[in-house]
N, CA, C and O atoms as a Maestro MAE file, in Angstrom:
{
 s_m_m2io_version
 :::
 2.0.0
}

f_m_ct {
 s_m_title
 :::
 protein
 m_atom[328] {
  # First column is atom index #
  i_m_mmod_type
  r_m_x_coord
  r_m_y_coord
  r_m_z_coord
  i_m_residue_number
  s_m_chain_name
  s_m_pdb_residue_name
  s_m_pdb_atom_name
  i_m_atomic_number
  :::
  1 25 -39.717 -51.240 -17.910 1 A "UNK " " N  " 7
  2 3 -40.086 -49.827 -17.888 1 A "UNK " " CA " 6
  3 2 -40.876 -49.511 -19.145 1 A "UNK " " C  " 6
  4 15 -40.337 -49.522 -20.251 1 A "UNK " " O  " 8
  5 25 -42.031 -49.257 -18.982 2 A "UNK " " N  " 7
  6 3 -43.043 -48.555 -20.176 2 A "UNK " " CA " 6
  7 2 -42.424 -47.119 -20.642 2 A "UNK " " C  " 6
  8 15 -41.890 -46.135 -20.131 2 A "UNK " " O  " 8
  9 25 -42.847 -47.634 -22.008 3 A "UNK " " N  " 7
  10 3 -41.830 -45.964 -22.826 3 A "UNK " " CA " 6
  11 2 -42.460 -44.632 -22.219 3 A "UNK " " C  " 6
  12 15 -41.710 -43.662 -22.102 3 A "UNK " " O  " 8
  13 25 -44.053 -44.504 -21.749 4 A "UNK " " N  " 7
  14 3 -44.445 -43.746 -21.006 4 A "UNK " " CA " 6
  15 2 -44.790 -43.549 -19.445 4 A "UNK " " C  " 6
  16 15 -45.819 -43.841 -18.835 4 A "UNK " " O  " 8
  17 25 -43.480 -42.904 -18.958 5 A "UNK " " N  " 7
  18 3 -43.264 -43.093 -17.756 5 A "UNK " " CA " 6
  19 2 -44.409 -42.467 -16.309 5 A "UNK " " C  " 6
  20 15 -44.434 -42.726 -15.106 5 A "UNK " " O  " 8
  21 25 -45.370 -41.417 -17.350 6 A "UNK " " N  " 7
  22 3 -46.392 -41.219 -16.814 6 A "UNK " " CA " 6
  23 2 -47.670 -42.330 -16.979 6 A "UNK " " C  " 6
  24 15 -48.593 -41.901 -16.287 6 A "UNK " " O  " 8
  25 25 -47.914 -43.125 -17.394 7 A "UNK " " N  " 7
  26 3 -48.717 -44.065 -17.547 7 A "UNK " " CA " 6
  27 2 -48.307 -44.823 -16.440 7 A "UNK " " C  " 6
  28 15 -49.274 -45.540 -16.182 7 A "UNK " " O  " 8
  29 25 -47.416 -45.056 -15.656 8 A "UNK " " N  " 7
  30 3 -47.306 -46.248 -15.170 8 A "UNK " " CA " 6
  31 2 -46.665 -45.889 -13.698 8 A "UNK " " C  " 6
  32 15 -46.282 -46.782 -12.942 8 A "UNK " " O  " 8
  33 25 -46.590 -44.556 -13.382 9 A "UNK " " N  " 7
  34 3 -46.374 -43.624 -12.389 9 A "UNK " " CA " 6
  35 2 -46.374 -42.162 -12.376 9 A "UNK " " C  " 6
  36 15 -46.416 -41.654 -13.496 9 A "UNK " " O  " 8
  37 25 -46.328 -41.142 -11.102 10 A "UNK " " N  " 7
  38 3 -46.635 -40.136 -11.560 10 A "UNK " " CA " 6
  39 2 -45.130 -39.552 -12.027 10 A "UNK " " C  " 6
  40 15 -43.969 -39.879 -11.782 10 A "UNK " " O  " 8
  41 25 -45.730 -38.586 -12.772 11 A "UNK " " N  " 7
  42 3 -44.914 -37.656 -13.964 11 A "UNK " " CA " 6
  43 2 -44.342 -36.536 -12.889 11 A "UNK " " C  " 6
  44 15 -44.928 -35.775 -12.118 11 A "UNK " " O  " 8
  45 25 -43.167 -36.730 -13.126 12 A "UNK " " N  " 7
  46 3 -42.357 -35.862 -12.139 12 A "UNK " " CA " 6
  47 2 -42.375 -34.261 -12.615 12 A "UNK " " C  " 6
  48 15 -42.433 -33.373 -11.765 12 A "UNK " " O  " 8
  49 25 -42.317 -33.953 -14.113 13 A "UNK " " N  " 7
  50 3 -42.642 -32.739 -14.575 13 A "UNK " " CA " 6
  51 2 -43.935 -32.409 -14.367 13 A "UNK " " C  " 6
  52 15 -44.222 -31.314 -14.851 13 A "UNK " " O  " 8
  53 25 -44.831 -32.981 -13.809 14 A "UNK " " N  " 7
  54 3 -46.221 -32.102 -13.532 14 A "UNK " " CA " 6
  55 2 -46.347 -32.451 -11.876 14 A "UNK " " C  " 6
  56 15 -47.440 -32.906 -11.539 14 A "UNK " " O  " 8
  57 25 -45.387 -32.289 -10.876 15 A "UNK " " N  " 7
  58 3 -45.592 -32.067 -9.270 15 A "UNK " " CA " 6
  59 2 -45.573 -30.925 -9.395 15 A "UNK " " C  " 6
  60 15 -44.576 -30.716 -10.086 15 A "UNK " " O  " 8
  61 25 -46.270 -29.539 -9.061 16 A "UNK " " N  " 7
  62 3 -46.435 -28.676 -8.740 16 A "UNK " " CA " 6
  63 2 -45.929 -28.236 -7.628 16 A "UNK " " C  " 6
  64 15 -45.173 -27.272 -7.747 16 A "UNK " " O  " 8
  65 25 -46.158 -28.750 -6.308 17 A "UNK " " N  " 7
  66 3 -44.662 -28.527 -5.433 17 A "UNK " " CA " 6
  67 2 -43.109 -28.975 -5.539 17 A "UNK " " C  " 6
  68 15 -42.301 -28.987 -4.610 17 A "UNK " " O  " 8
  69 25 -42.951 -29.228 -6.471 18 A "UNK " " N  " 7
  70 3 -41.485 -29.202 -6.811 18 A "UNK " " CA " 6
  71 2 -41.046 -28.356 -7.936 18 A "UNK " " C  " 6
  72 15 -39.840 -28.347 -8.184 18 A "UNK " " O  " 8
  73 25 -42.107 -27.408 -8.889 19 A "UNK " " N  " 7
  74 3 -41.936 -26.478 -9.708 19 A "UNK " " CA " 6
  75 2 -41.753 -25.597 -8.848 19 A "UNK " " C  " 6
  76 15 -40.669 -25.031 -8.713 19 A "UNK " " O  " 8
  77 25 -43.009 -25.298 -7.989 20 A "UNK " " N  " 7
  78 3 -42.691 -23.914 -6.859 20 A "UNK " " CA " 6
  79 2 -41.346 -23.726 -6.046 20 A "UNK " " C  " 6
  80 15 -40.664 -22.719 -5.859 20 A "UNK " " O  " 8
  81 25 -41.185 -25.126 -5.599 21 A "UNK " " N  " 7
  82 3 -39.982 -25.059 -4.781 21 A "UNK " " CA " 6
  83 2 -38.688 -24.341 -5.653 21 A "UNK " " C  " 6
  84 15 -37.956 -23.384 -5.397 21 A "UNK " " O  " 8
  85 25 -38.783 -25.347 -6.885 22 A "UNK " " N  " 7
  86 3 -37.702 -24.877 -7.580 22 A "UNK " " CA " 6
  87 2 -37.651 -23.898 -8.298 22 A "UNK " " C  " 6
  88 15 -36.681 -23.764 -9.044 22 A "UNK " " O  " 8
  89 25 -38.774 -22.859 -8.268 23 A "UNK " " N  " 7
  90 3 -39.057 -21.644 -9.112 23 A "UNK " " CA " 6
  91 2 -38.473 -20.921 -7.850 23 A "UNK " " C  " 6
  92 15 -37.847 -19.917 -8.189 23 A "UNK " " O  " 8
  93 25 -38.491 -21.140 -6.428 24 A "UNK " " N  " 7
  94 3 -38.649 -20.108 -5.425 24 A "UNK " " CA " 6
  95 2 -37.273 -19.949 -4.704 24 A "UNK " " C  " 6
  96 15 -36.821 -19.055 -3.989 24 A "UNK " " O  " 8
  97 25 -36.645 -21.434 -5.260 25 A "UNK " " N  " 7
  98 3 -34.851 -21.502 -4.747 25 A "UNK " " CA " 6
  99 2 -34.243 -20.602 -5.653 25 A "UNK " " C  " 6
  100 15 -33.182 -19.999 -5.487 25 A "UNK " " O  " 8
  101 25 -35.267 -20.549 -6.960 26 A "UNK " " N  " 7
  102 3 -34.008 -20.250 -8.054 26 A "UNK " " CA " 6
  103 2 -34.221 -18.284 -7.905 26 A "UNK " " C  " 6
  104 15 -33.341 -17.508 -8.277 26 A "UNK " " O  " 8
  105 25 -35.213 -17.952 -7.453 27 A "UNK " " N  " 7
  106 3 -35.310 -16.422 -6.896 27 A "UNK " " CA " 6
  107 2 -34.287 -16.315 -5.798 27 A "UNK " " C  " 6
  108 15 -33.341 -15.534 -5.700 27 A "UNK " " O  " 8
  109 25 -34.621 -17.117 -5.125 28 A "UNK " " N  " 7
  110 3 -33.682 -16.465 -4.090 28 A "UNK " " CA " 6
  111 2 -32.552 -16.293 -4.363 28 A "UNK " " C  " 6
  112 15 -32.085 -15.154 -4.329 28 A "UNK " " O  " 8
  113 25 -31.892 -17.235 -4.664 29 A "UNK " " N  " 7
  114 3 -30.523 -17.391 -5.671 29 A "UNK " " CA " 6
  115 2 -30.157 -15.938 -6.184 29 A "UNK " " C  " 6
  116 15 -29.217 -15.201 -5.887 29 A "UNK " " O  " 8
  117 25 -31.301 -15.766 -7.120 30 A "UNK " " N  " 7
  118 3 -31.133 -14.526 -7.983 30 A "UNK " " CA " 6
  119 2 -31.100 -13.377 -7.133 30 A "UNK " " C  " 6
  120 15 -30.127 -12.623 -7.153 30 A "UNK " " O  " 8
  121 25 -32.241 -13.151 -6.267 31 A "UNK " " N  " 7
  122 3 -32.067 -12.046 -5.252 31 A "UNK " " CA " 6
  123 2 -31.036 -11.725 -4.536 31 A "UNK " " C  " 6
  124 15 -30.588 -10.578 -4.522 31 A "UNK " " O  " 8
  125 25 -30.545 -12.693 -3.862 32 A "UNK " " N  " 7
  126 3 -29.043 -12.984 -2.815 32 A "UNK " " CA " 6
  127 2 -28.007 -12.463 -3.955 32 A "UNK " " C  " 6
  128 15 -27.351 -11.493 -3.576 32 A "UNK " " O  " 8
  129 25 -27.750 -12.877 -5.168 33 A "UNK " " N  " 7
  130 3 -26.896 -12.360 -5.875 33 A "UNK " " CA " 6
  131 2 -26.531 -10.907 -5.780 33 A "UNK " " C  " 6
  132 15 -25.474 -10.369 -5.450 33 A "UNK " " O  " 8
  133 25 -27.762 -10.386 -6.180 34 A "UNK " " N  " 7
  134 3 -28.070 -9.183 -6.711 34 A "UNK " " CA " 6
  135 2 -28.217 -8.179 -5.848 34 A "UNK " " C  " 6
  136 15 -28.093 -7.013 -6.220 34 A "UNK " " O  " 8
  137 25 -28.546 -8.561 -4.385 35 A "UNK " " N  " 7
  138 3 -28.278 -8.188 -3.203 35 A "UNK " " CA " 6
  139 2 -26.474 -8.261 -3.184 35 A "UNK " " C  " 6
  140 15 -26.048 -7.143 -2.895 35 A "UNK " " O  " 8
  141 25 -25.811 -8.852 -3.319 36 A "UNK " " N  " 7
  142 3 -24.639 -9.474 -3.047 36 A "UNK " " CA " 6
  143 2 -23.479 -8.221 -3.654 36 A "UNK " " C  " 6
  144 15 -22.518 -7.678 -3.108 36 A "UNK " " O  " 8
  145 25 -24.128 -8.071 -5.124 37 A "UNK " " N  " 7
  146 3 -23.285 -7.762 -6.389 37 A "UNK " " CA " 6
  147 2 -23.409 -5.930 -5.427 37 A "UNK " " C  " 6
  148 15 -22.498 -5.200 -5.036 37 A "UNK " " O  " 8
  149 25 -25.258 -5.720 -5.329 38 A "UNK " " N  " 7
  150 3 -24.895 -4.126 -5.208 38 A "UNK " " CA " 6
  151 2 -24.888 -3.947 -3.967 38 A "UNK " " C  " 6
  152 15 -24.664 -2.744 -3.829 38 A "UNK " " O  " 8
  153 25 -25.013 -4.485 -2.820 39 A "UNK " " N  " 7
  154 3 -24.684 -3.893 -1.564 39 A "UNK " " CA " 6
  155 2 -23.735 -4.927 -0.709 39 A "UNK " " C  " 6
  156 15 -23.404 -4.420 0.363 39 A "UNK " " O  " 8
  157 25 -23.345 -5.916 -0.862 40 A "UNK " " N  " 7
  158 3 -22.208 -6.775 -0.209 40 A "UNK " " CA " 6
  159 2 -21.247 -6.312 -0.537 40 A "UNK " " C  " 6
  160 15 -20.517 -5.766 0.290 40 A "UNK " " O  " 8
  161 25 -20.846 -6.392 -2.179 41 A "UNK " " N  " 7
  162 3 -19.447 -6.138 -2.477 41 A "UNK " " CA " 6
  163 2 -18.963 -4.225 -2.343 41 A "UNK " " C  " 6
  164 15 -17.850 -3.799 -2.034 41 A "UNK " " O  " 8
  165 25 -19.754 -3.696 -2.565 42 A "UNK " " N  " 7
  166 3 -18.801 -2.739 -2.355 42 A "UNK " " CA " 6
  167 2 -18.853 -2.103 -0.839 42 A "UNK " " C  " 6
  168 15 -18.188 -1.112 -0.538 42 A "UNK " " O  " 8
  169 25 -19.826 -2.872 0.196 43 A "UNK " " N  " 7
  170 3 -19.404 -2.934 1.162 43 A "UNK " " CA " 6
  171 2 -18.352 -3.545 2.269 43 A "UNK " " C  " 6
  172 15 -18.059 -3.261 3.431 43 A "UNK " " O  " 8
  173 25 -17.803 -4.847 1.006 44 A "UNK " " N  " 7
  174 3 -17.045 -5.399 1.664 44 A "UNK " " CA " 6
  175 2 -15.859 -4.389 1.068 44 A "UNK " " C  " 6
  176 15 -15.640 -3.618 2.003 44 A "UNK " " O  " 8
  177 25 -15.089 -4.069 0.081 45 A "UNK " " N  " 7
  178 3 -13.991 -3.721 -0.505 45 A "UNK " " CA " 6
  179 2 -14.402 -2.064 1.157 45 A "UNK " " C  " 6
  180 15 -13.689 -2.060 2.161 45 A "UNK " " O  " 8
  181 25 -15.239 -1.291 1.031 46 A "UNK " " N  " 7
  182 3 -15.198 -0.059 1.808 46 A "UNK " " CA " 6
  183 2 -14.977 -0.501 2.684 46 A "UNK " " C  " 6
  184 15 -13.881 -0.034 2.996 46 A "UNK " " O  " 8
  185 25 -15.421 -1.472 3.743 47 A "UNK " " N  " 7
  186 3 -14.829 -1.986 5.484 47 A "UNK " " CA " 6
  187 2 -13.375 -2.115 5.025 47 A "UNK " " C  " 6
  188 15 -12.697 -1.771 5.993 47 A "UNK " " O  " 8
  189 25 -12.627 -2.426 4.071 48 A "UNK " " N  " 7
  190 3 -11.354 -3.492 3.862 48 A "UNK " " CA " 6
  191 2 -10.606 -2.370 3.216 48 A "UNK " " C  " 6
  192 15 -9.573 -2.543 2.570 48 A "UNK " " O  " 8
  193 25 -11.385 -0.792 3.496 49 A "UNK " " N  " 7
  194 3 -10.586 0.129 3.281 49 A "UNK " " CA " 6
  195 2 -10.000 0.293 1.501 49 A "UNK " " C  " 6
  196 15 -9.202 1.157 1.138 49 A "UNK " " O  " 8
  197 25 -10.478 -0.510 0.804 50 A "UNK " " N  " 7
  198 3 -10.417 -0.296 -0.515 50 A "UNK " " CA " 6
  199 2 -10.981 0.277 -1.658 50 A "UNK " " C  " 6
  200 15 -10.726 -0.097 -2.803 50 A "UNK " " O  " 8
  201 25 -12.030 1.518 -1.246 51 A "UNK " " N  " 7
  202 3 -13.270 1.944 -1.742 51 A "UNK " " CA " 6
  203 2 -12.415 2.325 -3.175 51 A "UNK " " C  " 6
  204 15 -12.910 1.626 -4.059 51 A "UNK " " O  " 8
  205 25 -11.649 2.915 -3.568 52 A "UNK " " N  " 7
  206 3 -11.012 3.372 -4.450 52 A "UNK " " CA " 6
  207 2 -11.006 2.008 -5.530 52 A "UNK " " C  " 6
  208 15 -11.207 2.270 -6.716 52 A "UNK " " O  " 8
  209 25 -10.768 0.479 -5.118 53 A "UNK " " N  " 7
  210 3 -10.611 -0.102 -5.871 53 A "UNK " " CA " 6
  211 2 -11.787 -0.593 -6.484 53 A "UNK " " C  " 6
  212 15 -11.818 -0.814 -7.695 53 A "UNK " " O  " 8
  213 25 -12.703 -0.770 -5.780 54 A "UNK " " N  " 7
  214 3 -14.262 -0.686 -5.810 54 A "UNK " " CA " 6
  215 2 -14.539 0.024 -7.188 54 A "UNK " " C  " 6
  216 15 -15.180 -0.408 -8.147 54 A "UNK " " O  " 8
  217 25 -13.779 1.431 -7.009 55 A "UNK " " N  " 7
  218 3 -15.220 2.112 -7.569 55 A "UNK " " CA " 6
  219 2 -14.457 1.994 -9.444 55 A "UNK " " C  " 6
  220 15 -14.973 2.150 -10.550 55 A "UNK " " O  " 8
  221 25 -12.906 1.618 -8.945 56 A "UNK " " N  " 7
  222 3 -12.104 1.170 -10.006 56 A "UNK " " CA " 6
  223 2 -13.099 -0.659 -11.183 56 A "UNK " " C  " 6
  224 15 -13.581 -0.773 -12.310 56 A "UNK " " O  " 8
  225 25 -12.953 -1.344 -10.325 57 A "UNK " " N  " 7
  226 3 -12.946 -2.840 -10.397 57 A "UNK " " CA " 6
  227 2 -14.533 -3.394 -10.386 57 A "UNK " " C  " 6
  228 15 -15.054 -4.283 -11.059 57 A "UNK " " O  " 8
  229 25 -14.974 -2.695 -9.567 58 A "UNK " " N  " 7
  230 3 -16.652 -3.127 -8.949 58 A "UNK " " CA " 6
  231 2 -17.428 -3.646 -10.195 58 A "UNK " " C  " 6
  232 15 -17.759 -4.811 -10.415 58 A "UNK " " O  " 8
  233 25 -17.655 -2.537 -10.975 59 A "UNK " " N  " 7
  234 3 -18.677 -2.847 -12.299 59 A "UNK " " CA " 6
  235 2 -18.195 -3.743 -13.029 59 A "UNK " " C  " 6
  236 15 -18.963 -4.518 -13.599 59 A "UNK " " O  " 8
  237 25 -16.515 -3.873 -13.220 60 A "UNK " " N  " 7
  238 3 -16.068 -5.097 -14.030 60 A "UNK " " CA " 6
  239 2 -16.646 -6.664 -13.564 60 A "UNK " " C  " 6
  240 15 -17.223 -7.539 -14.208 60 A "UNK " " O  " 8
  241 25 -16.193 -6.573 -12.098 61 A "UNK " " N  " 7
  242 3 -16.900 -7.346 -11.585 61 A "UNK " " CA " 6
  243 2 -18.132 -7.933 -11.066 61 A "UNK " " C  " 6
  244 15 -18.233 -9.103 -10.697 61 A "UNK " " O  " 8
  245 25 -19.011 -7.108 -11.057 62 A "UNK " " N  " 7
  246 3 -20.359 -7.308 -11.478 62 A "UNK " " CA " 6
  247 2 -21.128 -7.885 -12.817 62 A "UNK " " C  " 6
  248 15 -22.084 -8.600 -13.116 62 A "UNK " " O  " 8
  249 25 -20.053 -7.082 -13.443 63 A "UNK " " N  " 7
  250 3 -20.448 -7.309 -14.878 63 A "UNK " " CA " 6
  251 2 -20.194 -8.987 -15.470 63 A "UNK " " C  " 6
  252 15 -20.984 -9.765 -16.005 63 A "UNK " " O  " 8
  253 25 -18.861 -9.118 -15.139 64 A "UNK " " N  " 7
  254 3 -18.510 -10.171 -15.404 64 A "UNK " " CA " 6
  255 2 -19.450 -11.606 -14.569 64 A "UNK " " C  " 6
  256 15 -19.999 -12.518 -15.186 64 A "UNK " " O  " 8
  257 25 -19.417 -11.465 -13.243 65 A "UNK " " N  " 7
  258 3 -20.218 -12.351 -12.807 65 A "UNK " " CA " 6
  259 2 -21.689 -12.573 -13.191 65 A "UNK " " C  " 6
  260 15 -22.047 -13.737 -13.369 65 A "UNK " " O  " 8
  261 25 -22.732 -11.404 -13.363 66 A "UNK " " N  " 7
  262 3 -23.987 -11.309 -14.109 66 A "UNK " " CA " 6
  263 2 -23.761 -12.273 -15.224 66 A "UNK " " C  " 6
  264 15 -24.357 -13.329 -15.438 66 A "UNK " " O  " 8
  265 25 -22.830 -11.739 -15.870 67 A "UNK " " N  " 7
  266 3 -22.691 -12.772 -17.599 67 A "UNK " " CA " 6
  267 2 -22.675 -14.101 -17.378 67 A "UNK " " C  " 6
  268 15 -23.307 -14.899 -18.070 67 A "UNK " " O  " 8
  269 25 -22.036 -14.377 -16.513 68 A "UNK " " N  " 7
  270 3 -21.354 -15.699 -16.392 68 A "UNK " " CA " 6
  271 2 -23.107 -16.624 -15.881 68 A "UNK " " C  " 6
  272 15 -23.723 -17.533 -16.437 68 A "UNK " " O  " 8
  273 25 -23.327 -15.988 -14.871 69 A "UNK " " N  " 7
  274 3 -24.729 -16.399 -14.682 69 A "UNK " " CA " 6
  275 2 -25.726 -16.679 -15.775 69 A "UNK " " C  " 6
  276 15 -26.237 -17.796 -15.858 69 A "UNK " " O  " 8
  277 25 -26.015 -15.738 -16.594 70 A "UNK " " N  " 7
  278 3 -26.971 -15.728 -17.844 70 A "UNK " " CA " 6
  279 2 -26.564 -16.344 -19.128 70 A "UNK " " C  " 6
  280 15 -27.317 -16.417 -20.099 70 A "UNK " " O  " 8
  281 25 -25.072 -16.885 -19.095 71 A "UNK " " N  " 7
  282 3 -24.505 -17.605 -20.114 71 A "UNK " " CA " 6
  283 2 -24.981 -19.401 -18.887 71 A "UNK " " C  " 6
  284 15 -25.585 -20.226 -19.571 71 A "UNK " " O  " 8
  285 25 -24.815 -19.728 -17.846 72 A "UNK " " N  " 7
  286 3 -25.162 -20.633 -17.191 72 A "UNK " " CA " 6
  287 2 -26.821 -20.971 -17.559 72 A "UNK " " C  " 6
  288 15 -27.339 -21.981 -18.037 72 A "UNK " " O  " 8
  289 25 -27.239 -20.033 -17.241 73 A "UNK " " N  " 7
  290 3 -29.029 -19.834 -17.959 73 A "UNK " " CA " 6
  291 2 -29.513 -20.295 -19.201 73 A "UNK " " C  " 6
  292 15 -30.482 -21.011 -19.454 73 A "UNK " " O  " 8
  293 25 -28.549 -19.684 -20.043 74 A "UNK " " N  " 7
  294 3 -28.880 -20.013 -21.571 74 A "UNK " " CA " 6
  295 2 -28.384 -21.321 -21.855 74 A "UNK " " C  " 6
  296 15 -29.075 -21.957 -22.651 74 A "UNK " " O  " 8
  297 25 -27.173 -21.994 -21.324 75 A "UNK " " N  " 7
  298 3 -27.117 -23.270 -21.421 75 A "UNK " " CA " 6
  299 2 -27.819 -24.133 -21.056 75 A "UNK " " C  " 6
  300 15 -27.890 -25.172 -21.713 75 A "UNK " " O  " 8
  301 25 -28.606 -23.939 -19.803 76 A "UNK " " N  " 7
  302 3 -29.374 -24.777 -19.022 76 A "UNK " " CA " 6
  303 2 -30.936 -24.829 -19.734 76 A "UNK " " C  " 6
  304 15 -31.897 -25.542 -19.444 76 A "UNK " " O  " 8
  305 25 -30.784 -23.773 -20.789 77 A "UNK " " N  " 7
  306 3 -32.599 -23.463 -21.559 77 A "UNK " " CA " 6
  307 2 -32.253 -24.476 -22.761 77 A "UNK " " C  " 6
  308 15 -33.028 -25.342 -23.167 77 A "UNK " " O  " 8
  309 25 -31.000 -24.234 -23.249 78 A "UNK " " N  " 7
  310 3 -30.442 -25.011 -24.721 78 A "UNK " " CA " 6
  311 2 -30.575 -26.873 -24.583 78 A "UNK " " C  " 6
  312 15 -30.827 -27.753 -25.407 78 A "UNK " " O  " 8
  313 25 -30.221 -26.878 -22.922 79 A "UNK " " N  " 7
  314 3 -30.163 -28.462 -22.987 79 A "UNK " " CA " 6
  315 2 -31.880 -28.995 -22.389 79 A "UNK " " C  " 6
  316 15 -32.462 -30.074 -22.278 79 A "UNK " " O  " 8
  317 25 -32.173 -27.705 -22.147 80 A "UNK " " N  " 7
  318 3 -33.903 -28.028 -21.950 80 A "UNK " " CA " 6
  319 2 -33.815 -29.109 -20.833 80 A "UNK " " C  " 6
  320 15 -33.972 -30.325 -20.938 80 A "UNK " " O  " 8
  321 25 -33.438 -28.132 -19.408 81 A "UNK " " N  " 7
  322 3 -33.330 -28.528 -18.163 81 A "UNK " " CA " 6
  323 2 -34.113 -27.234 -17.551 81 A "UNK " " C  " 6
  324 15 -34.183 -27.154 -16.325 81 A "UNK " " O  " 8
  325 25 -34.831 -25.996 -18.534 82 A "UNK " " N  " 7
  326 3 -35.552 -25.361 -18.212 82 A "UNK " " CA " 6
  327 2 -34.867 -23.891 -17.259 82 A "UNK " " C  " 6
  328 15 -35.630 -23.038 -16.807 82 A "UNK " " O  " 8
  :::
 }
 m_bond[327] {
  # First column is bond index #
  i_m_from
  i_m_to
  i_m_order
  :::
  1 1 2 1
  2 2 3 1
  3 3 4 2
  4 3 5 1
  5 5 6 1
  6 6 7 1
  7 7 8 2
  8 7 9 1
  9 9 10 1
  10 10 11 1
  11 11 12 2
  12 11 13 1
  13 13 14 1
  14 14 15 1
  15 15 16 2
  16 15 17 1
  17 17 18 1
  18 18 19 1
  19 19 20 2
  20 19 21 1
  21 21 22 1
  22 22 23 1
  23 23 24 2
  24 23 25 1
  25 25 26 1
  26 26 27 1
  27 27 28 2
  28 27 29 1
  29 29 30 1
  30 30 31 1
  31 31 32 2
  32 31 33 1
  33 33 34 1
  34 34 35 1
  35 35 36 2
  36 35 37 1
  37 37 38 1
  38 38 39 1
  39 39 40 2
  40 39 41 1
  41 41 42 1
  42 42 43 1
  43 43 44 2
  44 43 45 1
  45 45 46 1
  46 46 47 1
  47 47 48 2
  48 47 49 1
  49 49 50 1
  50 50 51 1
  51 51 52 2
  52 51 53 1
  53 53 54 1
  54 54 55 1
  55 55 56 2
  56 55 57 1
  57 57 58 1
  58 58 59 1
  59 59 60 2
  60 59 61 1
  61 61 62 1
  62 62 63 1
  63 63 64 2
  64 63 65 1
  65 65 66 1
  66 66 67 1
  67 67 68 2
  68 67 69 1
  69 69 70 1
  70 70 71 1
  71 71 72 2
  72 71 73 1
  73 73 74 1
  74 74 75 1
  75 75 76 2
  76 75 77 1
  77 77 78 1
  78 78 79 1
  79 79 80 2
  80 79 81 1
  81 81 82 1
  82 82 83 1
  83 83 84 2
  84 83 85 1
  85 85 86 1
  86 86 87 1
  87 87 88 2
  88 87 89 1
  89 89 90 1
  90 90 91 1
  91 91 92 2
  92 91 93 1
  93 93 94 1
  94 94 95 1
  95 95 96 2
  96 95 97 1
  97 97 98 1
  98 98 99 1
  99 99 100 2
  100 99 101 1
  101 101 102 1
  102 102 103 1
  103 103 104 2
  104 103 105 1
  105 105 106 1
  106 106 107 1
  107 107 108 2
  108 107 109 1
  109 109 110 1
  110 110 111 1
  111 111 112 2
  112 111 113 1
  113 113 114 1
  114 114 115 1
  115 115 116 2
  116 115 117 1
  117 117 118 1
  118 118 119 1
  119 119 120 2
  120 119 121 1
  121 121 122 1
  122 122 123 1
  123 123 124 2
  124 123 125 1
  125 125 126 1
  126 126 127 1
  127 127 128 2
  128 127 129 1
  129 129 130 1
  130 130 131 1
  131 131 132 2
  132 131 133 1
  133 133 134 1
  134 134 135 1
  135 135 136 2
  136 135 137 1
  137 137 138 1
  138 138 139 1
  139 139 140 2
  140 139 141 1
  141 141 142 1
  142 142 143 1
  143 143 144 2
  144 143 145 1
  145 145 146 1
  146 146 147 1
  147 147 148 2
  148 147 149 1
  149 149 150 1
  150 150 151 1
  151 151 152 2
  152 151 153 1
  153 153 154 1
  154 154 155 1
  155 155 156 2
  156 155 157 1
  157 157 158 1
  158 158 159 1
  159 159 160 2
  160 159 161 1
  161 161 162 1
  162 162 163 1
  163 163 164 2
  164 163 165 1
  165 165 166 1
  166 166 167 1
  167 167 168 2
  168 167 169 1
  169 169 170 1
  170 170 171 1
  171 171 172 2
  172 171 173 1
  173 173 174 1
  174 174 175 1
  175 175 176 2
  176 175 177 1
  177 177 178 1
  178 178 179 1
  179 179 180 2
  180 179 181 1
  181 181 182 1
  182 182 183 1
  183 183 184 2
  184 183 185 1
  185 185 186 1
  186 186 187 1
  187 187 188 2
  188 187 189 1
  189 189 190 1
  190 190 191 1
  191 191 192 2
  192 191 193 1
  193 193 194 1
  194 194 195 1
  195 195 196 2
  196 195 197 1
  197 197 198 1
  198 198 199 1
  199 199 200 2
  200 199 201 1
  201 201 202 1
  202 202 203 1
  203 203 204 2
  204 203 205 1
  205 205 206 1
  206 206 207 1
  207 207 208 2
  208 207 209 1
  209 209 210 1
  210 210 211 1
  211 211 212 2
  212 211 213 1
  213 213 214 1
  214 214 215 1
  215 215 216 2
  216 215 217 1
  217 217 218 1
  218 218 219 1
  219 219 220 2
  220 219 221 1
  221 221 222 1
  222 222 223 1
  223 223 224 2
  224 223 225 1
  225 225 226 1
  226 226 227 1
  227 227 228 2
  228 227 229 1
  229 229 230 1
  230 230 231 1
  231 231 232 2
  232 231 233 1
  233 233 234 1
  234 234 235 1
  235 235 236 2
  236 235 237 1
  237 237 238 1
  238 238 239 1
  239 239 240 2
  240 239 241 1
  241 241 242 1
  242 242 243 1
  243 243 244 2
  244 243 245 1
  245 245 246 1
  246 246 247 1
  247 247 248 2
  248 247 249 1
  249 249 250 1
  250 250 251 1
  251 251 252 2
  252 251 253 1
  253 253 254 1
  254 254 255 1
  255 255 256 2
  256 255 257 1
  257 257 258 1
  258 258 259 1
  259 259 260 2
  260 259 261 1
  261 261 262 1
  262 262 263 1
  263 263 264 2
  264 263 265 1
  265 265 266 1
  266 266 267 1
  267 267 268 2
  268 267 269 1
  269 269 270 1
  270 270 271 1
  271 271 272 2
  272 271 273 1
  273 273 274 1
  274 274 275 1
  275 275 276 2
  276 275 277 1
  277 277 278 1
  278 278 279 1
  279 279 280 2
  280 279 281 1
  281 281 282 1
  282 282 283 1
  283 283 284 2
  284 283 285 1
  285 285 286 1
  286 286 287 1
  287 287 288 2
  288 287 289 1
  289 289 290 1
  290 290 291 1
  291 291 292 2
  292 291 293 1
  293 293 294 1
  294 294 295 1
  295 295 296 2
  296 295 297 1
  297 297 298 1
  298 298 299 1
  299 299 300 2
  300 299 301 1
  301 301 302 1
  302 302 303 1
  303 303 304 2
  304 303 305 1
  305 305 306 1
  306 306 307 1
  307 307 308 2
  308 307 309 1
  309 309 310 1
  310 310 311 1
  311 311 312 2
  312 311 313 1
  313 313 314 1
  314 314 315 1
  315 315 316 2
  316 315 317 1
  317 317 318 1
  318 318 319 1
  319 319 320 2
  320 319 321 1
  321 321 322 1
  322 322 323 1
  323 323 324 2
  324 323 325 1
  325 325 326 1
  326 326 327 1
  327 327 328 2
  :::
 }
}
């Protein structure tokens, strides 16, 4: 194996359809969440007759899951996996 792995095949960090792909999974991801956080969950707790706990619990839980995501983010920038 040559120390330069683009010299001697192609360079997997410059496929351009596999940046898009993976720029366009990682939206959706984000969208579906965020879809998830403000109109799933406190639609699920209101069908399940719990709106009260919702309006108690909801933001904690939003809150908390958002973080948890953007602390996942910042690790994934720190180990420069982008």
């Amino acid at each position: 194996m040559h120390f330069w792995p683009s010299i001697t095949g192609p360079n997997p960090y410059n496929d351009k359809k596999a940046n898009m792909l993976n720029i366009k999974t990682k939206m959706l991801f984000f969208m579906g969440s965020v879809l998830f956080l403000v109109i799933g969950l406190p639609l699920l707790f209101f069908v399940l007759g719990h709106g009260e706990a919702y309006v108690t619990w909801g933001p904690w839980i939003s809150a908390i899951a958002l973080m948890l995501w953007l602390l996942m983010d910042v690790d994934k920038i720190r180990r420069g996996k982008g």
